[in-house]
C-alpha positions in Angstrom: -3.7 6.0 0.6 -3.6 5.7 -3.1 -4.3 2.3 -4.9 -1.0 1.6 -6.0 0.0 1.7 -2.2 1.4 -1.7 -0.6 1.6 -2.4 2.8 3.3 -5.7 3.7 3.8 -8.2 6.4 7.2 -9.9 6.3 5.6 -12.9 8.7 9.4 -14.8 9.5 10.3 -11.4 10.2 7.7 -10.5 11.9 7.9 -6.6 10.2 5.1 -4.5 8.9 7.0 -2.6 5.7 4.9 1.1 5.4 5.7 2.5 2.4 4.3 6.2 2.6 1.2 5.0 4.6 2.7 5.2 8.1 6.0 7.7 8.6 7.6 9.0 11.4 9.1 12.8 11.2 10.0 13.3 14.6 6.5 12.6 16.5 6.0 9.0 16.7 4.8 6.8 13.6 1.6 8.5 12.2 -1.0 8.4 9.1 0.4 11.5 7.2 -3.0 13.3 6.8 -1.8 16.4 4.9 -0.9 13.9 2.3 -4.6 11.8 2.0 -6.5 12.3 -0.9 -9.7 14.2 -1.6 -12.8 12.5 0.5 -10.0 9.9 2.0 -10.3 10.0 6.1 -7.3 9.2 8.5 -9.8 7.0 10.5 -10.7 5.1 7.0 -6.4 4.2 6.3 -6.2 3.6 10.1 -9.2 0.8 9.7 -7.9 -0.5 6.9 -4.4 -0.8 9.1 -6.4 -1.8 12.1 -6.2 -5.9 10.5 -2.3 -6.2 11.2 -3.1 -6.0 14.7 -4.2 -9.5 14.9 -0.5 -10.1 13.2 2.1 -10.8 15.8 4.0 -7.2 14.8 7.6 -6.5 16.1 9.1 -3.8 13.7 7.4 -1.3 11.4 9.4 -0.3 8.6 8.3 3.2 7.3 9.5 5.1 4.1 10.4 8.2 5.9 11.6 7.6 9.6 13.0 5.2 11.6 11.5 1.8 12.4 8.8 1.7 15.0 7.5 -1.4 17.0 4.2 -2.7 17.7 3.1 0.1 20.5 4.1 2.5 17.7 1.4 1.0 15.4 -0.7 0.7 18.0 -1.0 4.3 18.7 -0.6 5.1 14.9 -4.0 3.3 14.8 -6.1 4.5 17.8 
């Protein structure tokens, strides 16, 4: 979302760690829109995402929220 944002993959852990790029406020892990920059798409931080599919993803760790799984990120991306 901005280019000092990190997402990371924890691979003996299997964990996806968020940061501000996926949360979770109450309605299932999401792409916080109202916080993308000018000319910056959901859809382009969701196929940027879309990679860590192909990762064997049990737990996504978000800033804000608890964790989430794999379906979580799953539908954060669709």
């Amino acid at each position: 979302m901005e280019p000092n944002d990190l997402v990371l993959w924890i691979e003996d852990r299997r964990a996806v760690v968020a940061g501000d790029t996926l949360v979770d406020f109450g309605h299932g892990l999401e792409i916080p829109v109202e916080w993308l920059g000018e000319g910056v798409t959901r859809e382009q931080i969701a196929e940027r995402l879309r990679p860590l599919l192909a990762r064997p993803v049990e737990h996504v760790l978000a800033t804000h929220g608890g964790p989430g799984d794999r379906a979580a990120l799953e539908r954060a991306l669709s």
